[in-house]
Rosetta silent file (secondary structure, phi, psi, omega in degrees, C-alpha in Angstrom):
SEQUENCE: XXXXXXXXXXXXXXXXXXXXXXXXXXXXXXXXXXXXXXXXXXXXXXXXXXXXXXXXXXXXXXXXXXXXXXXXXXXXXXXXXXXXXXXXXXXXXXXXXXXXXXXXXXXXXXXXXXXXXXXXXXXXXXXXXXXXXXXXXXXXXXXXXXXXXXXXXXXXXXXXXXXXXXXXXXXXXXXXXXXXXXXXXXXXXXXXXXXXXXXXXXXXXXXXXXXXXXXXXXXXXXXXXXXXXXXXXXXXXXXXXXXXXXXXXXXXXXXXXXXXXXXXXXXXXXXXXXXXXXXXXXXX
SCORE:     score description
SCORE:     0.000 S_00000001
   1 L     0.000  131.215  174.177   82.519   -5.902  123.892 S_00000001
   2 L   -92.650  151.240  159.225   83.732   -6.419  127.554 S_00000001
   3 L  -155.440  128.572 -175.632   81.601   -5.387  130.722 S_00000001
   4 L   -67.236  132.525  156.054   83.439   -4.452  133.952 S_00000001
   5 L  -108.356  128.967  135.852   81.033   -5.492  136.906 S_00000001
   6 L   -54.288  116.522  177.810   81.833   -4.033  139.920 S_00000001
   7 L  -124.083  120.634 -177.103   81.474   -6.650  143.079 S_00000001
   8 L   -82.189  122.265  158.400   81.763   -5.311  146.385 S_00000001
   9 L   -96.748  148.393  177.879   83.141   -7.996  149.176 S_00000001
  10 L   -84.779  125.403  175.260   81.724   -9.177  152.478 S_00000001
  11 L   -76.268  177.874 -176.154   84.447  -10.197  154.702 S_00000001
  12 L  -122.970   69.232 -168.977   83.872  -13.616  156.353 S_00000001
  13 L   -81.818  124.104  162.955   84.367  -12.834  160.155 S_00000001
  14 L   103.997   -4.621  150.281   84.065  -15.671  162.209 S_00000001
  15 L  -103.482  161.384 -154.142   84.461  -18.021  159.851 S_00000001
  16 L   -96.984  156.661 -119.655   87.039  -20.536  159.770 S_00000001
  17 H   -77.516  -32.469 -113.844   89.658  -21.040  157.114 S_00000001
  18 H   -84.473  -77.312  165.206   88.630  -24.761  156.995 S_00000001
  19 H   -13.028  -76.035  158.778   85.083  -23.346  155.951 S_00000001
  20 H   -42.608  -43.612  177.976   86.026  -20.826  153.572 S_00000001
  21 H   -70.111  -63.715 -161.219   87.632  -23.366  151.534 S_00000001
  22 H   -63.238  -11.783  167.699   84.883  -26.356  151.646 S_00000001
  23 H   -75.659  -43.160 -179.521   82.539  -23.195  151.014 S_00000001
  24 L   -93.463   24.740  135.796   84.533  -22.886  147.403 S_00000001
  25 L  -115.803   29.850  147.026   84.728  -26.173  146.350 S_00000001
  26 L   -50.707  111.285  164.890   81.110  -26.882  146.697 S_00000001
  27 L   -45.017  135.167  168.526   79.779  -28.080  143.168 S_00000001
  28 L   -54.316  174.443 -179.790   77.489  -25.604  141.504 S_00000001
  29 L   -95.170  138.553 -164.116   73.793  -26.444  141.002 S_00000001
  30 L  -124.144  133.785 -156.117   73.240  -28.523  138.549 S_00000001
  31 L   -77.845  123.578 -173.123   69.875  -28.031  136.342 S_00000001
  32 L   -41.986  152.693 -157.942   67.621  -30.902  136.951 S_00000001
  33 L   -84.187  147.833 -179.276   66.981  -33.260  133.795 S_00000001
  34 L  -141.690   78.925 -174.403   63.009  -32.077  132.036 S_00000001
  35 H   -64.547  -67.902  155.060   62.328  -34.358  129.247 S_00000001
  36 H    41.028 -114.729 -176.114   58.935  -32.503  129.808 S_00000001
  37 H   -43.548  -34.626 -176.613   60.004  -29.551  129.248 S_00000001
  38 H   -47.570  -58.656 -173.173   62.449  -30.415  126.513 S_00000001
  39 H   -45.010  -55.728  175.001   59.567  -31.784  124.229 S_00000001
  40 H   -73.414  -28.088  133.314   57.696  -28.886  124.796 S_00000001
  41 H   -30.308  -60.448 -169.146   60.585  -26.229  123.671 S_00000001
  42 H   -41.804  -38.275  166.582   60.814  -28.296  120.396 S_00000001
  43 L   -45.908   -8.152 -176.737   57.470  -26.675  119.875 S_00000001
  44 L   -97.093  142.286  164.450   59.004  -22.964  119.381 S_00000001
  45 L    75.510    2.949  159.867   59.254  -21.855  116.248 S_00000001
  46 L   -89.098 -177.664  166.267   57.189  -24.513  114.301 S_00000001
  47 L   -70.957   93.960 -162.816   54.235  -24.425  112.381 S_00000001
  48 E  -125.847  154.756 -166.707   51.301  -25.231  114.222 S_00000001
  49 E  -131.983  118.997  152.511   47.695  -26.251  114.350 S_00000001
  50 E   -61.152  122.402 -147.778   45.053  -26.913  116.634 S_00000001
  51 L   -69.390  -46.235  164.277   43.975  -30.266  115.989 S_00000001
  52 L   -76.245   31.207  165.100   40.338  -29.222  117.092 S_00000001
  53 L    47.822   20.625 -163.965   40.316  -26.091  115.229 S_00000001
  54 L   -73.709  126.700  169.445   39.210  -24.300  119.007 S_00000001
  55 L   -77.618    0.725  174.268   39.049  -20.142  118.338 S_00000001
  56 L   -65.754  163.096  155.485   39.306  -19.818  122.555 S_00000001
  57 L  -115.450   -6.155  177.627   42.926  -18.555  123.334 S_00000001
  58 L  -116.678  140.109 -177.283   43.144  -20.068  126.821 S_00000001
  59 L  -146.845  158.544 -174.774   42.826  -23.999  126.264 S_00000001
  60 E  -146.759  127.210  172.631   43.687  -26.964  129.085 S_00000001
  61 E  -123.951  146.722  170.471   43.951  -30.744  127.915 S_00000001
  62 L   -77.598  174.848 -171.158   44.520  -33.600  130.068 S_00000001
  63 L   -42.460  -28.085 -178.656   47.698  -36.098  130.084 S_00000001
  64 L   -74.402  -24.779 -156.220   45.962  -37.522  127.091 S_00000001
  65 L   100.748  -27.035 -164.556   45.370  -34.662  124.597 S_00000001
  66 L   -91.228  163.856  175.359   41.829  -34.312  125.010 S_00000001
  67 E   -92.806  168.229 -131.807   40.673  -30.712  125.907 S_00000001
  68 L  -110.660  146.767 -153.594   39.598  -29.896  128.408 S_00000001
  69 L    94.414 -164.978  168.736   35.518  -27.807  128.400 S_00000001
  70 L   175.738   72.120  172.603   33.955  -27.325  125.094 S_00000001
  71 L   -53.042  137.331  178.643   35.696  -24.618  123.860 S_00000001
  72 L   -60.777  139.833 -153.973   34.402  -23.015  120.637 S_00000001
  73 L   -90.972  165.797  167.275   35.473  -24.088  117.202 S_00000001
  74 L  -159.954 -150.582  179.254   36.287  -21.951  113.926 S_00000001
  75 L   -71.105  165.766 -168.340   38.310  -22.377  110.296 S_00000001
  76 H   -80.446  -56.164  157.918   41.349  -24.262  110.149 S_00000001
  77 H   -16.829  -29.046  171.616   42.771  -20.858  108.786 S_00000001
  78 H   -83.264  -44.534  159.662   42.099  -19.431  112.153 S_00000001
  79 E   -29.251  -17.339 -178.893   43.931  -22.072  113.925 S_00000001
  80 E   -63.958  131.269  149.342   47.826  -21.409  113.888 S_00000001
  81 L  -121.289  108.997  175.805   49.762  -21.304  116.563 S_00000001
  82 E   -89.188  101.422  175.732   53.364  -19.616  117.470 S_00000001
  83 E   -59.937   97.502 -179.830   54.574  -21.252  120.313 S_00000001
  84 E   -99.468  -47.176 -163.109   57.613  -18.267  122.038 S_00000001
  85 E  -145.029  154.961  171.357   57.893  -19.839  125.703 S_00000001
  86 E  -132.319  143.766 -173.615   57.319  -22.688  127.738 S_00000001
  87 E  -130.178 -164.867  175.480   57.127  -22.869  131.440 S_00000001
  88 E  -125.605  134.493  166.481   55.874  -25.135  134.142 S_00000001
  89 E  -141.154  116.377 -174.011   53.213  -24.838  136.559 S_00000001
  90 L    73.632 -144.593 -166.250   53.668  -26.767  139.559 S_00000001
  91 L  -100.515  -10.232 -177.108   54.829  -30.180  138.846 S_00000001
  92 L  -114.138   -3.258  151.384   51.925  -31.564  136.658 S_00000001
  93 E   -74.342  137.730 -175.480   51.322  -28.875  134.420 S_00000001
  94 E  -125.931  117.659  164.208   53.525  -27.473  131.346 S_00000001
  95 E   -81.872  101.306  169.706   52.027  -24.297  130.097 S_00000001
  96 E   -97.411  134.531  155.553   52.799  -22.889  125.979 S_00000001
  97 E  -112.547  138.494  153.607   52.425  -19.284  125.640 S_00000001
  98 E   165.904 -153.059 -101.789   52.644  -17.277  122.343 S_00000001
  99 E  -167.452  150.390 -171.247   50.175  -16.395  120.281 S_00000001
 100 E   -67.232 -169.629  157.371   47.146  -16.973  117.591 S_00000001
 101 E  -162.676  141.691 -163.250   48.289  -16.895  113.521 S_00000001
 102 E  -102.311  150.475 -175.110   45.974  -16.433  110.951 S_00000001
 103 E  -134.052   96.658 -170.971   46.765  -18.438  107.179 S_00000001
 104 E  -103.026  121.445 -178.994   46.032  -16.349  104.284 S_00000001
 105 L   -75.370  138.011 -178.419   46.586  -17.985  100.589 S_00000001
 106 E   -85.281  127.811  176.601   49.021  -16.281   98.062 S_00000001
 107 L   -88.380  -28.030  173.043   47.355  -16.830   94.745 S_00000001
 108 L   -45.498  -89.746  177.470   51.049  -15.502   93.242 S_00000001
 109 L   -60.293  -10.014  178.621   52.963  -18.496   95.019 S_00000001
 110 L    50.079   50.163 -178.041   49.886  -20.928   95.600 S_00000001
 111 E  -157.728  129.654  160.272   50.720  -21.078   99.045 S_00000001
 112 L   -45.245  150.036  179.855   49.417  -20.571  102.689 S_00000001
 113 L  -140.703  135.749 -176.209   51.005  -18.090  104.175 S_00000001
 114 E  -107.894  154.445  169.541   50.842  -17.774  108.652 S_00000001
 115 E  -134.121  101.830  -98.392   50.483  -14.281  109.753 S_00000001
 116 E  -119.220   99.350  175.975   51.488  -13.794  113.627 S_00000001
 117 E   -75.783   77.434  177.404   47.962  -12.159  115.389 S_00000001
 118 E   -58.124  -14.810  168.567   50.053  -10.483  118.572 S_00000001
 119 E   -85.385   -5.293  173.468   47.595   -9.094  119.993 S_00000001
 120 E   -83.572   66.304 -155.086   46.310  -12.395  120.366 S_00000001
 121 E   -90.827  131.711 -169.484   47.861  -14.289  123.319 S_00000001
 122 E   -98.579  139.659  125.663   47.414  -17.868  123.369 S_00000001
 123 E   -80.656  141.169  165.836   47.521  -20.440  126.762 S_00000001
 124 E  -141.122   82.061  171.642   47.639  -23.801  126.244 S_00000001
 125 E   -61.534  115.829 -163.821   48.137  -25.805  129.315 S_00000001
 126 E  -123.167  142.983 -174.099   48.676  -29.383  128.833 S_00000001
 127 E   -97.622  141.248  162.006   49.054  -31.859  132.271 S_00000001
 128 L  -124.758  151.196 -159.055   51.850  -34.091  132.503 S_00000001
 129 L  -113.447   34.359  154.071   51.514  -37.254  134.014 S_00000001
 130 L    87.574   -6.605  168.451   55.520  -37.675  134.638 S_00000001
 131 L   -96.322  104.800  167.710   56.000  -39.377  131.342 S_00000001
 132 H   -41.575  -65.008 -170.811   58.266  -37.956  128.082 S_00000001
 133 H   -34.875  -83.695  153.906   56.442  -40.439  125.889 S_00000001
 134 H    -9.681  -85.107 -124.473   53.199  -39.927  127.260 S_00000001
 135 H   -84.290  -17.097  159.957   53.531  -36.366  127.320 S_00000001
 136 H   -50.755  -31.100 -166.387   54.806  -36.549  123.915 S_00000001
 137 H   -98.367  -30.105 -169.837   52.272  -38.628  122.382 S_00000001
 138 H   -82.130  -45.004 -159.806   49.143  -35.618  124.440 S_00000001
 139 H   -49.332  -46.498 -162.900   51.360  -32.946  121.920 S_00000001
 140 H   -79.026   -8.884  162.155   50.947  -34.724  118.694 S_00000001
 141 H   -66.504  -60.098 -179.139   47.111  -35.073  119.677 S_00000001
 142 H   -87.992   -9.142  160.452   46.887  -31.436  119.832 S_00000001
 143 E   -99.116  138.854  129.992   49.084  -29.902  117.404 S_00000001
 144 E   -83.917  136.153  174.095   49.527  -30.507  113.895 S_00000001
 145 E  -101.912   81.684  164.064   53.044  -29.486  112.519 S_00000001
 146 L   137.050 -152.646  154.068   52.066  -28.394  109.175 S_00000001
 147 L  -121.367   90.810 -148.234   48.951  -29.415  107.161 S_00000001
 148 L  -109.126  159.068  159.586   49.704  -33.185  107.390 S_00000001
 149 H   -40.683  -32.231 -179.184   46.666  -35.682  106.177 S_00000001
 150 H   -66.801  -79.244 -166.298   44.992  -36.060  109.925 S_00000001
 151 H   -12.982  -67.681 -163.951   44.280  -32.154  109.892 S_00000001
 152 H   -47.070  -48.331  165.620   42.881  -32.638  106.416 S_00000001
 153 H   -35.693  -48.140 -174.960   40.809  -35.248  107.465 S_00000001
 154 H   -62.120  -55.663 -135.321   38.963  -32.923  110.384 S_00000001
 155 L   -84.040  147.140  178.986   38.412  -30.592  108.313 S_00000001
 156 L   -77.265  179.265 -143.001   34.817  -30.453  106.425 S_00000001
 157 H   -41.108  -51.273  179.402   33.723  -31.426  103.079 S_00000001
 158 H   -19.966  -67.217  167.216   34.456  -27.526  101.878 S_00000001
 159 H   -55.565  -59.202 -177.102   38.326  -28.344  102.550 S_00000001
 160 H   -23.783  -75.673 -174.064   38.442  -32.008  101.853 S_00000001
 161 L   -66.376   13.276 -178.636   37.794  -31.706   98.321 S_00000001
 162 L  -129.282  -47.113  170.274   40.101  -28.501   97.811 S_00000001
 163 L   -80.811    1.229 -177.330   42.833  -30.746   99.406 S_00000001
 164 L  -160.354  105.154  158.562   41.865  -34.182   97.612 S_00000001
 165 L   -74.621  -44.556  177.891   40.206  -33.170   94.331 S_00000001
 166 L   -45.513  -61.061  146.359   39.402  -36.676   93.524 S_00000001
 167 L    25.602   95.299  158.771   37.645  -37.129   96.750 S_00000001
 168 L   -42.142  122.542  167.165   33.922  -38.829   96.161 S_00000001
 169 L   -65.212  172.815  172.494   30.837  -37.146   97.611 S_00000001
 170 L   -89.262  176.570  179.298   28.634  -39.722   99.992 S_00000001
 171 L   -72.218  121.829  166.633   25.231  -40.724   98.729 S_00000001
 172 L  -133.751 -164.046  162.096   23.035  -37.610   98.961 S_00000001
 173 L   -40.494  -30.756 -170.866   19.914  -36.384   96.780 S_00000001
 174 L   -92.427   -7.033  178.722   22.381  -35.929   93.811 S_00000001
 175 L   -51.026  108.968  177.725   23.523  -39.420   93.651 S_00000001
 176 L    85.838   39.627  148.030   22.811  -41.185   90.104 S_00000001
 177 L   -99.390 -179.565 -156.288   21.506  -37.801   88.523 S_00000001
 178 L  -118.558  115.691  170.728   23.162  -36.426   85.681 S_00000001
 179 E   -89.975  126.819 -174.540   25.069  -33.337   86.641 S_00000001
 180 E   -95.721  137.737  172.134   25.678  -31.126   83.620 S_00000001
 181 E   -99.127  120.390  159.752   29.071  -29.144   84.259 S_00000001
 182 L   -46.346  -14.073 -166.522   29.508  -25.380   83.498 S_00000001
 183 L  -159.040  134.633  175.006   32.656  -25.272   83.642 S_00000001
 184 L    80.357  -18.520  166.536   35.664  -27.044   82.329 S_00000001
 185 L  -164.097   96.185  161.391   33.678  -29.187   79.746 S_00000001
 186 H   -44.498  -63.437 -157.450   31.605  -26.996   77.687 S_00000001
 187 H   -49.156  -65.135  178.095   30.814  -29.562   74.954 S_00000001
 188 H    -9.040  -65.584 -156.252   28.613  -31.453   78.131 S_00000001
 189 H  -103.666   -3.391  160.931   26.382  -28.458   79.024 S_00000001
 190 L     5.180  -67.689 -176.575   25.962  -26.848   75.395 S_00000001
 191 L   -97.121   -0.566 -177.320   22.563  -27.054   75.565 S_00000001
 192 L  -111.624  130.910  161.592   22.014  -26.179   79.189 S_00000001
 193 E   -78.200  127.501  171.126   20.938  -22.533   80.192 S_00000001
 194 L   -59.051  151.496 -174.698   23.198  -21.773   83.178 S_00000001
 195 L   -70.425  160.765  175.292   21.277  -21.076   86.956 S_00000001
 196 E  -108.695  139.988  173.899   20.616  -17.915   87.369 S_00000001
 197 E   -60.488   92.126 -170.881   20.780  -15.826   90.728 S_00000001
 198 E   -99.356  -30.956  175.771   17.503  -15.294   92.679 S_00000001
 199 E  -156.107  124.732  179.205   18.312  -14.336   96.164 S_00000001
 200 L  -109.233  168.765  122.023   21.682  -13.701   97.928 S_00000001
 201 L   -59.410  105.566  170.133   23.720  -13.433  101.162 S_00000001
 202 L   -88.397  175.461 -173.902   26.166  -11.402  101.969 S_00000001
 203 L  -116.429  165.457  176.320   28.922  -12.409  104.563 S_00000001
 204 L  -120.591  150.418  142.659   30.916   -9.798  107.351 S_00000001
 205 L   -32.224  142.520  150.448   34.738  -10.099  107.605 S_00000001
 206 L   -69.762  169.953  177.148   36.326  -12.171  110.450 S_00000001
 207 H   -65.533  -28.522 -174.734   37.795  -10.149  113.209 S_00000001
 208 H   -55.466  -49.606  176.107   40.954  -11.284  112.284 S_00000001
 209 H   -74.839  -26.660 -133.855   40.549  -10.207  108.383 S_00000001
 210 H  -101.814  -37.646 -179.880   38.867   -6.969  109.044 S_00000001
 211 H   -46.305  -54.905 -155.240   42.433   -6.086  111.736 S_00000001
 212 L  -102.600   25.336  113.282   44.748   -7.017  109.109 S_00000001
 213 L    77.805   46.736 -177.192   42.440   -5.390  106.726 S_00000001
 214 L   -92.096  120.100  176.339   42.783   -8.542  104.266 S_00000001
 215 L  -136.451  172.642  174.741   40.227   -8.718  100.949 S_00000001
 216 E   149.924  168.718 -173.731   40.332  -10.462   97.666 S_00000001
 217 E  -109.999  119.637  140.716   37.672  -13.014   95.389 S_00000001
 218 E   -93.890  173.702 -165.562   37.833  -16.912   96.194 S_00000001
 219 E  -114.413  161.743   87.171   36.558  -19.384   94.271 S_00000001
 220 E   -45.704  136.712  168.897   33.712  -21.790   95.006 S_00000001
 221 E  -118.889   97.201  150.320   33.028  -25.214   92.864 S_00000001
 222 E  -113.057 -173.887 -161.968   28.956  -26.448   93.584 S_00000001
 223 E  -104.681  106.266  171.552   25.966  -28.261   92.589 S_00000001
 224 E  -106.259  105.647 -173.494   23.196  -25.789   92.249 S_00000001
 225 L   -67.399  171.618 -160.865   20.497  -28.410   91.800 S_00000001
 226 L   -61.626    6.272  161.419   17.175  -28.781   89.999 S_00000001
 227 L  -108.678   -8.091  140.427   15.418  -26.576   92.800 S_00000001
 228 L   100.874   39.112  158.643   17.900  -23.747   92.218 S_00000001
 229 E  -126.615  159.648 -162.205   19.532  -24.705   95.741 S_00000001
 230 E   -82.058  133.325  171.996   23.630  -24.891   96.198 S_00000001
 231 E  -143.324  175.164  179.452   24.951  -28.467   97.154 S_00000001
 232 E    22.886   63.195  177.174   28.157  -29.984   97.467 S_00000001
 233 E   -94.239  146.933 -178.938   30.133  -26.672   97.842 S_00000001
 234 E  -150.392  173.806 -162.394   34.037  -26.574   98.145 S_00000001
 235 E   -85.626  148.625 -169.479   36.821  -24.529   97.929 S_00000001
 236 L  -132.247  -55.822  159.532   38.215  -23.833   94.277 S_00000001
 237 L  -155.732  132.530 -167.003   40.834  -21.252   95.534 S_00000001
 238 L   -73.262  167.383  134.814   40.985  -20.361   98.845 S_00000001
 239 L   -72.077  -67.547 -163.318   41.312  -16.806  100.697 S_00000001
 240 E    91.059  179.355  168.547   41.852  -17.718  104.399 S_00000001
 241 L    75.957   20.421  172.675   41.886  -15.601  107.512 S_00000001
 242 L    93.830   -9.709 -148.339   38.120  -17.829  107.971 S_00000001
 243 H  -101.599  -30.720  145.751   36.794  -15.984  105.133 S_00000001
 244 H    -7.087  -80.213 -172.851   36.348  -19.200  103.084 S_00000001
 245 H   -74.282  -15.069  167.695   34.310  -20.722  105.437 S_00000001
 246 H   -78.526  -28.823 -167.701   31.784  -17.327  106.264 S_00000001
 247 H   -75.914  -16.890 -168.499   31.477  -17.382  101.921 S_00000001
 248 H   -64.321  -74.913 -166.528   30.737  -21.555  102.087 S_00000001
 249 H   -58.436  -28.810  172.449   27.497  -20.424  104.650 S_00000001
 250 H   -61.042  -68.362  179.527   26.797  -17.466  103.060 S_00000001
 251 H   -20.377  -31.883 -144.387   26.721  -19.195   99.562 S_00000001
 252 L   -99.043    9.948 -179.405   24.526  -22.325  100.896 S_00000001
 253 L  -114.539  -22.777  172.702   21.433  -19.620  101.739 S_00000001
 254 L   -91.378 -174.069 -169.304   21.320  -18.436   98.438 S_00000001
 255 E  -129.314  160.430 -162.271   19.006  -19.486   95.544 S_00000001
 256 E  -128.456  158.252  152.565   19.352  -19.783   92.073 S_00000001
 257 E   -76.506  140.324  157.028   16.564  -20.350   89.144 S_00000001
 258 L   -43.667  157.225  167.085   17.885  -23.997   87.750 S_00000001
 259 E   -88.139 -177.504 -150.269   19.523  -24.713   84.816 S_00000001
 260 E  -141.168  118.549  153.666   17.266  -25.354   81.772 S_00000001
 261 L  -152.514  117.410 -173.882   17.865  -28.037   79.124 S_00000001
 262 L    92.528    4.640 -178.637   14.839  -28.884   77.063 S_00000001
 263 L   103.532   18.128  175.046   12.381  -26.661   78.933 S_00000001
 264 L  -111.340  164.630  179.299   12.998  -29.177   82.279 S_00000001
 265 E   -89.393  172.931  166.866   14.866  -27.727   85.125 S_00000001
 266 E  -155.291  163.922  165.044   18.565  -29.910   85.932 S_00000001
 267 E   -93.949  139.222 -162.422   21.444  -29.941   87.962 S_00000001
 268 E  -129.594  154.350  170.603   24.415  -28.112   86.863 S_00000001
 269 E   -88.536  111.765 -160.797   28.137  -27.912   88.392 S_00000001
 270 L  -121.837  177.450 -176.499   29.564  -24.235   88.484 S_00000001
 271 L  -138.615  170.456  164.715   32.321  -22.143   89.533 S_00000001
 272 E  -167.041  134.444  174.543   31.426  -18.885   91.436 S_00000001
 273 E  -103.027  132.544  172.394   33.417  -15.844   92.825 S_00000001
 274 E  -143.033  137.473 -156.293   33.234  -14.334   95.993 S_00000001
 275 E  -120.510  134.351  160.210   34.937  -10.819   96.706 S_00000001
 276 E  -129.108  118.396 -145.456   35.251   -9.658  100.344 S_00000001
 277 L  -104.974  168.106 -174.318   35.982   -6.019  100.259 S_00000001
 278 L  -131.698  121.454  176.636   37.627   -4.100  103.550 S_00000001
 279 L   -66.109  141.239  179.440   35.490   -0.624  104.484 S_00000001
 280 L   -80.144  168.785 -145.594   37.568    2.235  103.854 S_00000001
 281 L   -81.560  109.029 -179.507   38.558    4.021  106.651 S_00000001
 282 L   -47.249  101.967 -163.245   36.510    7.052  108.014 S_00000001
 283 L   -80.109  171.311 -131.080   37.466   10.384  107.150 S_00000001
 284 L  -112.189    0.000    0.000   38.791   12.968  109.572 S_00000001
């Protein structure tokens, strides 16, 4: 499709013809070089993570990466970022705008999924100290592109062990007892009465879950040990949208009767489901 502009001309009284020409073959402006800026464009449109998991939406790091405050923290799930524009402010600042994203697991496809909060507008101001490298090197401190092994690493035990099943516990109270398992090798726990439930917790939706009006049952895998309290809990299959990590703290306040084998209490390894339900909707 053509478009006609109309441009109305100014004559050019009093100047001379000399002028008029050396006015039109003046070079155009030519846009100053930004590795800067470059780097930080590459950032639109990837997948991204805040390396420190911070739930603020305005965040400022120095030349280095670290931030800058002690902004509050949350689930990795919580954490996404969609980078849409980058500008500059002044000469030592570079400014990302766009927006939080929330990461809810498909149990169909066994895959994270990001879901774009919009009402959620993120700053992230990062200073540059006049170096691409440099300023390159503060990015990869504060994003992740993906869910690469550092991320995994931040994130606690809950996660570890849902992303590295093999993954050891440290020495804690359960270290050299004989864990009976409930699951996955029957023959083991035969003879072991499974714990029983004595007092629960319930959990509230994140804000995030309760907008986008997201429920469903995750899995847990712990230790509820021979005092009928929950240890070494981790993710067995995730939810997202944070809702993991409110069922990990809810889970770790409740209490169980022990399992029973021979009349002694023991520690047994489980599986446990936890459903987070979305209130319907008030009627009119």
């Amino acid at each position: 499709m053509w478009l006609l502009v109309a441009v109305g001309w100014v004559g050019l009284t009093g100047v001379s013809g000399s002028a008029q020409g050396a006015a039109a073959k003046a070079p155009a402006a030519v846009k100053q070089a930004d590795a800067e800026m470059d780097g930080a464009e590459a950032l639109i449109g990837r997948a991204l993570f805040l390396r420190g998991f911070y739930s603020e939406n305005d965040l400022s790091y120095d030349a280095s990466g670290k931030v800058q405050g002690t902004p509050k923290t949350g689930d990795w799930t919580l954490a996404g970022m969609d980078v849409l524009q980058v500008q500059r402010r002044g000469a030592q600042v570079i400014e990302l705008d766009g927006v939080r994203v929330a990461i809810r697991y498909n149990p169909d496809s066994h895959q994270f999924e990001r879901h774009a909060q919009n009402d959620e507008k993120m700053k992230v101001r990062v200073a540059d100290a006049g170096s691409a490298a440099g300023f390159e090197a503060a990015l990869e401190v504060i994003f992740a592109q993906g869910i690469d092994p550092e991320l995994q690493h931040a994130m606690p035990a809950m996660w570890q062990h849902y992303f590295n099943p093999g993954l050891g516990w440290p020495q804690d109270a359960l270290t050299g007892q004989t864990i009976y398992a409930l699951n996955g090798l029957p023959n083991q726990a035969k003879d072991v009465t499974p714990p029983s439930v004595l007092h629960k917790q319930d959990s509230k939706l994140t804000g995030e879950a309760e907008k986008d009006r997201v429920s469903g049952v995750l899995q847990l895998r712990m230790v509820v040990d021979a005092q009928g309290v929950p240890q070494r809990i981790e993710v067995a299959r995730p939810l997202g949208y944070g809702l993991d990590e409110r069922a990990v703290e809810a889970i770790a306040r409740w209490r169980f009767t022990p399992a029973m084998r021979g009349g002694q209490p023991v520690a047994a390894a489980m599986l446990l489901n936890y459903s987070f339900e979305v209130a319907a909707p008030p009627r009119r």
